[in-house]
C-alpha positions as CSV (number, residue, x, y, z in Angstrom):
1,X,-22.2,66.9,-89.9
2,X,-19.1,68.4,-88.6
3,X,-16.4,65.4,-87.6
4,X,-16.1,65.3,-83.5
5,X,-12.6,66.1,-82.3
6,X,-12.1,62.1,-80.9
7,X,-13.6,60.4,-84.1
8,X,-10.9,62.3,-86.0
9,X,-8.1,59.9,-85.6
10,X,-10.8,57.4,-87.1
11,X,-11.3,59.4,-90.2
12,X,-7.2,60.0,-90.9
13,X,-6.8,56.0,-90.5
14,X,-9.4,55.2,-93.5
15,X,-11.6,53.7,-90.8
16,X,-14.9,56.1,-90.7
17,X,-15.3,58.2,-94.0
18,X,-18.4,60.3,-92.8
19,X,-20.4,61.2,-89.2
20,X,-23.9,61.0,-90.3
21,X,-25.8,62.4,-87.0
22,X,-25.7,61.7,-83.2
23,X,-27.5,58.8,-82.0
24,X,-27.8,59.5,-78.8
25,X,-25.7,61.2,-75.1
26,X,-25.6,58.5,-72.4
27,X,-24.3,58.3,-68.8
28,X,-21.0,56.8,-70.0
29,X,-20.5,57.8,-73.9
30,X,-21.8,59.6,-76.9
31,X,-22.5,57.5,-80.0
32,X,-22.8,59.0,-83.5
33,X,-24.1,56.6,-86.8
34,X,-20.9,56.8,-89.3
35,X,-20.5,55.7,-92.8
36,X,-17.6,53.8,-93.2
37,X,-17.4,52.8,-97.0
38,X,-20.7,51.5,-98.4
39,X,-22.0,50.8,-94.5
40,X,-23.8,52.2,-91.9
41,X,-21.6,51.8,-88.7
42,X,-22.0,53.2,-84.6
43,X,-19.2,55.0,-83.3
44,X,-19.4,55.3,-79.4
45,X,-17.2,57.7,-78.1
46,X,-16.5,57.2,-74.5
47,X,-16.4,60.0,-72.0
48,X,-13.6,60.6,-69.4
49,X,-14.2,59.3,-66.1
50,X,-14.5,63.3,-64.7
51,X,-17.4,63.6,-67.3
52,X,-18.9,59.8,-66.6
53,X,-21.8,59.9,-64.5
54,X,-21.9,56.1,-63.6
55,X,-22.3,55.3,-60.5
56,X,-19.9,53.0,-58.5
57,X,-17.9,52.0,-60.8
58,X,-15.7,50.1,-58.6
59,X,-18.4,47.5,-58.1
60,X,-18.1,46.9,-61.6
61,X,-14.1,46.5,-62.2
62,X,-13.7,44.3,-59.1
63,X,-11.9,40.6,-60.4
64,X,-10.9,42.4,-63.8
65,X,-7.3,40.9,-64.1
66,X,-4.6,43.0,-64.8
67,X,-1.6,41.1,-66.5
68,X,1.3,43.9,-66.0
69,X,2.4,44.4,-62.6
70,X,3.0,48.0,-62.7
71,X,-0.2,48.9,-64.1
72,X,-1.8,47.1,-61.4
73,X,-0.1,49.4,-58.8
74,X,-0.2,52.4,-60.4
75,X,-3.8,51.6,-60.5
76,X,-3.4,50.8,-56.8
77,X,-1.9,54.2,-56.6
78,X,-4.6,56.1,-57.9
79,X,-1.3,57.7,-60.1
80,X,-2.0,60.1,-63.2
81,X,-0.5,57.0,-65.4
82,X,-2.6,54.5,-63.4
83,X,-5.7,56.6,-63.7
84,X,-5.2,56.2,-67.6
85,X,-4.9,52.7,-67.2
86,X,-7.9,52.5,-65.5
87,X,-9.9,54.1,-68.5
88,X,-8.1,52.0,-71.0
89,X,-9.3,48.5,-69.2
90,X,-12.9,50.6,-68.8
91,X,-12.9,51.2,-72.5
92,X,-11.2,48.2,-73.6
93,X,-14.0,46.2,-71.5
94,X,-16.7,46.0,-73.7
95,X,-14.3,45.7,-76.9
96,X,-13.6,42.4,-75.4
97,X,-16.9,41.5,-73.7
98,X,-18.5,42.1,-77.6
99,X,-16.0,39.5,-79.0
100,X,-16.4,36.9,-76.1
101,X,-20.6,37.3,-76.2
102,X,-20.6,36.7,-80.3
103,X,-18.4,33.8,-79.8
104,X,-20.8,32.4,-77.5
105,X,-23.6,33.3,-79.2
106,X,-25.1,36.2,-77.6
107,X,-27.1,38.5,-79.5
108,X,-24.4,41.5,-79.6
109,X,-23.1,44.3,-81.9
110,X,-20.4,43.3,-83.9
111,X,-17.5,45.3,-82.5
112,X,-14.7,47.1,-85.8
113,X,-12.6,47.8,-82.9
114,X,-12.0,50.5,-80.6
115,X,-9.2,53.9,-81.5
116,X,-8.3,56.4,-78.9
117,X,-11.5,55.7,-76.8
118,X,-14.1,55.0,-79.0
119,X,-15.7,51.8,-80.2
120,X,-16.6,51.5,-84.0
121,X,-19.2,48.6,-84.5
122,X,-22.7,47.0,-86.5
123,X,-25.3,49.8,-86.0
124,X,-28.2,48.1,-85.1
125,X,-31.2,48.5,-87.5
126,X,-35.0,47.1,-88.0
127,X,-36.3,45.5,-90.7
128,X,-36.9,48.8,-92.7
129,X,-33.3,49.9,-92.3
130,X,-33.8,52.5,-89.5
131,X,-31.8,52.3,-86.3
132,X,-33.3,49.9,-84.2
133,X,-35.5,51.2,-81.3
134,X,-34.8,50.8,-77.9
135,X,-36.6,47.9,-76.0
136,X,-38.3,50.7,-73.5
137,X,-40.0,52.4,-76.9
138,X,-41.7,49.6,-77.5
139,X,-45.4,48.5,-77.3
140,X,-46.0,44.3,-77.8
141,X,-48.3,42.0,-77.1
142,X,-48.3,39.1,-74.2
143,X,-47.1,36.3,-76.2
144,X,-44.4,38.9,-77.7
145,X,-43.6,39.7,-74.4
146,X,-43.1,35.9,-73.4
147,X,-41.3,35.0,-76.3
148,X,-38.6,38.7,-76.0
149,X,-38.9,37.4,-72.6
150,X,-37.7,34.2,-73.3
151,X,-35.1,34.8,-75.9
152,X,-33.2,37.8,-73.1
153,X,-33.1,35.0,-70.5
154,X,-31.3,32.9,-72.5
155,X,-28.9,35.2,-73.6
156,X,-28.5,36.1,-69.7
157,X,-27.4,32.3,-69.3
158,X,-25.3,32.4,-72.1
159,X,-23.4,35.3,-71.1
160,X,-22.6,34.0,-67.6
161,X,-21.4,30.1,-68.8
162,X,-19.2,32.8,-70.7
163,X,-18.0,33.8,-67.6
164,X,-19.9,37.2,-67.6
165,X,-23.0,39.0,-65.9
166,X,-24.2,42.3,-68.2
167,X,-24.7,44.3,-64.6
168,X,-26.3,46.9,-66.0
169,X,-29.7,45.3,-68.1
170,X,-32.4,47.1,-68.6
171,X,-35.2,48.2,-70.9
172,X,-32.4,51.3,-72.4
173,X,-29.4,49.0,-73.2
174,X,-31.8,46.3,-75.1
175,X,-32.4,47.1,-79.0
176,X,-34.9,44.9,-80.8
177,X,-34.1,44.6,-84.6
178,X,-36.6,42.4,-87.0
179,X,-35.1,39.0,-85.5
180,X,-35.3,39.9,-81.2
181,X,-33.5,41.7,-78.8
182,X,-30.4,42.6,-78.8
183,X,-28.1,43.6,-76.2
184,X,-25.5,46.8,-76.1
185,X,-23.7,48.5,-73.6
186,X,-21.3,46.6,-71.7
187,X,-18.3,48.4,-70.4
188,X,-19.4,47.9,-66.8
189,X,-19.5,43.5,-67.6
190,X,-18.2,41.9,-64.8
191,X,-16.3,39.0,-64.0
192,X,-19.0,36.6,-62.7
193,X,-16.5,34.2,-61.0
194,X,-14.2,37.2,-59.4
195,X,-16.6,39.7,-58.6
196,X,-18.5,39.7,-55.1
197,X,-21.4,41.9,-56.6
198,X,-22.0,39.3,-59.2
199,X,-24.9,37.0,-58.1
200,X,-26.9,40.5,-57.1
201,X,-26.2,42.1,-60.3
202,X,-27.7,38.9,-62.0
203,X,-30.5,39.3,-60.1
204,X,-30.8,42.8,-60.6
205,X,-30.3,42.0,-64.9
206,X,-32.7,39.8,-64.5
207,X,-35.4,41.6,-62.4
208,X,-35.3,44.6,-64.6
209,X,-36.3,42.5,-67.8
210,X,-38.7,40.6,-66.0
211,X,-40.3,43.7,-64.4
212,X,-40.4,45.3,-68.1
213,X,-41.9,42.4,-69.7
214,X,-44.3,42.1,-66.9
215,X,-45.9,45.3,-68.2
216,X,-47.0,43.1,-70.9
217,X,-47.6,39.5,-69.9
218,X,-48.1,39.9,-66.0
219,X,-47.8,35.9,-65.5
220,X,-44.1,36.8,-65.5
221,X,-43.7,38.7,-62.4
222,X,-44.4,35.6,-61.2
223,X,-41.2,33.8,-61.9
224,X,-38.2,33.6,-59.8
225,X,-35.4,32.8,-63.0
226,X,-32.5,34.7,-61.3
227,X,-32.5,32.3,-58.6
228,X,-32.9,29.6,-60.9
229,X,-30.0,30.8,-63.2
230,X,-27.7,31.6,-59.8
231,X,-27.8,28.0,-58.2
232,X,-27.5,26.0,-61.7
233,X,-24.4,27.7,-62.0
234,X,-23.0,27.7,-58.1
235,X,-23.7,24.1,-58.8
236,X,-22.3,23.7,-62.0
237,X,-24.5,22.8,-63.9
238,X,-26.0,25.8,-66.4
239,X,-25.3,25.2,-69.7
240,X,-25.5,27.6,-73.0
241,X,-28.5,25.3,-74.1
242,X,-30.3,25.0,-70.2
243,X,-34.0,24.6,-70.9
244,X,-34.9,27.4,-67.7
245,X,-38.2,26.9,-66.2
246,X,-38.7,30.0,-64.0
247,X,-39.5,28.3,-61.0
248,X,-37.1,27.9,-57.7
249,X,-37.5,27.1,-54.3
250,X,-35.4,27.6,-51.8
251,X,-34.0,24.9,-49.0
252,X,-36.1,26.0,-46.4
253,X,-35.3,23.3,-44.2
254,X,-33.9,24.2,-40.4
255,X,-30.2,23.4,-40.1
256,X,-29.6,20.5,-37.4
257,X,-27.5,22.8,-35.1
258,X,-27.2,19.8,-32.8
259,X,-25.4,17.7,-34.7
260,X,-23.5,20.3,-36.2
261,X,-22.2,21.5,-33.0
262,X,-21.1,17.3,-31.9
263,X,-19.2,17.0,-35.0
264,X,-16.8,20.2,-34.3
265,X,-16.9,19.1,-30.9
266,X,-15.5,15.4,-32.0
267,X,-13.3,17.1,-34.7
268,X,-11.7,19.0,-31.9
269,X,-11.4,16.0,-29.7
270,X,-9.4,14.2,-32.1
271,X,-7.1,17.3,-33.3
272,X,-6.3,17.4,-29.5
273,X,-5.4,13.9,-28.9
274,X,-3.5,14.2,-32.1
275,X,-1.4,17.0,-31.0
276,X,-0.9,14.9,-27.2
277,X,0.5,12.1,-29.6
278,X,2.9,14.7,-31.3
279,X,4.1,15.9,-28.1
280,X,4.8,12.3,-26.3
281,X,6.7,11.5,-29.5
282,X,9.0,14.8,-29.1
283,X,9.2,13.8,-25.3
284,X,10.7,10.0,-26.0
């Protein structure tokens, strides 16, 4: 196959020796399988934001810190410099989202590292050697349902006590290989302390799976584990290892509005005779 003009620079720096075929044309990228040396490797070869289709992207870069203060207003800006910035954290995003998820043992491609806008990592393959099929091309039965079901929640919990929420799980970004699923795509990550939109997306990540899985073992769609997931960690107390039981119910006890109200009332009694104490004090 003829080399692509980006994975070029890959090729000249002794990192990819051959493009095998295209993989596939997504929203955000086109990925191609590459030999590099004796291995089968995935090139993904991001596309420029004028070319990217995905949606609200904003939503998604919210809380990302931004060291250098002059990137961060050029960025501010909307500048031709800050706009490159921009793609560069975009790219650079899921570079460092792959390393952080492996490290904290999330089912992830290994990342090679990322050249001129495109990522070289593990291409993921079943147990006959073929790339690994995508989680919505697959057929299973309910107790392989419950048990994928299982593992991808975990993984979910894991990735926030990393700090992170996927934001963009589904059936399409989920590749199951001979040992489970395993999750791609994760430029859009978000920062699950930092970002507003993080507790919905969560919910969202989760729903999707659930709802796909439910296909297969409907006992599922009855479980409320986004919930579940959300308060253990507004609380606290969600750890890597959190035995998650599906099941949530919310405080639906009526707030005592009463006694609410008497203790502002009493707190703004004693601020005022604290500030008639200040001002006799001035006045002697």
């Amino acid at each position: 196959m003829k080399i692509p003009k980006r994975i070029q620079p890959l090729v000249d720096d002794g990192l990819v020796d051959e493009v095998v075929s295209r993989l596939m044309s997504g929203k955000e990228a086109d990925v191609f399988v590459v030999r590099s040396g004796d291995e089968l490797r995935c090139a993904k070869v991001y596309k420029e934001a004028a070319k990217r289709s995905f949606k609200k992207a904003a939503q998604y870069t919210e809380g990302r810190k931004v060291r250098n203060t002059r990137r961060q207003r050029a960025m501010e800006k909307g500048s031709k410099f800050g706009r490159k910035e921009q793609e560069e954290i975009w790219q650079n995003a899921e570079v460092d989202a792959l390393y952080l998820l492996a490290e904290a043992g999330v089912r992830v491609p290994e990342p090679y590292g990322c050249l001129d806008g495109v990522l070289l990592m593990e291409l993921i393959v079943d147990a006959n050697g073929d790339v690994a099929p995508r989680l919505g091309d697959v057929s299973m039965t309910d107790l392989e349902a419950i048990g994928h079901h299982a593992f991808v929640m975990q993984d979910i919990v894991r990735m926030l006590c990393a700090g992170l929420v996927h934001g963009d799980l589904s059936e399409f970004n989920v590749l199951l290989d001979e040992y489970g699923p395993v999750i791609i795509d994760l430029p859009q990550a978000v920062n699950a302390s930092a970002n507003n939109n993080a507790k919905s997306m969560l919910k969202r990540d989760v729903d999707n799976m659930t709802n796909y899985f439910g296909q297969f073992s409907p006992d599922l769609l009855e479980t409320n584990f986004a919930e579940e997931i959300w308060q253990l960690y507004e609380e606290g107390k969600l750890r890597p290892d959190t035995v998650l039981t599906g099941e949530f119910e919310a405080d639906e006890d009526p707030a005592d509005i009463d006694a609410v109200m008497i203790q502002i009332q009493e707190a703004y009694r004693e601020e005022q005779e604290r500030l008639e104490r200040i001002k006799e004090a001035q006045q002697e």
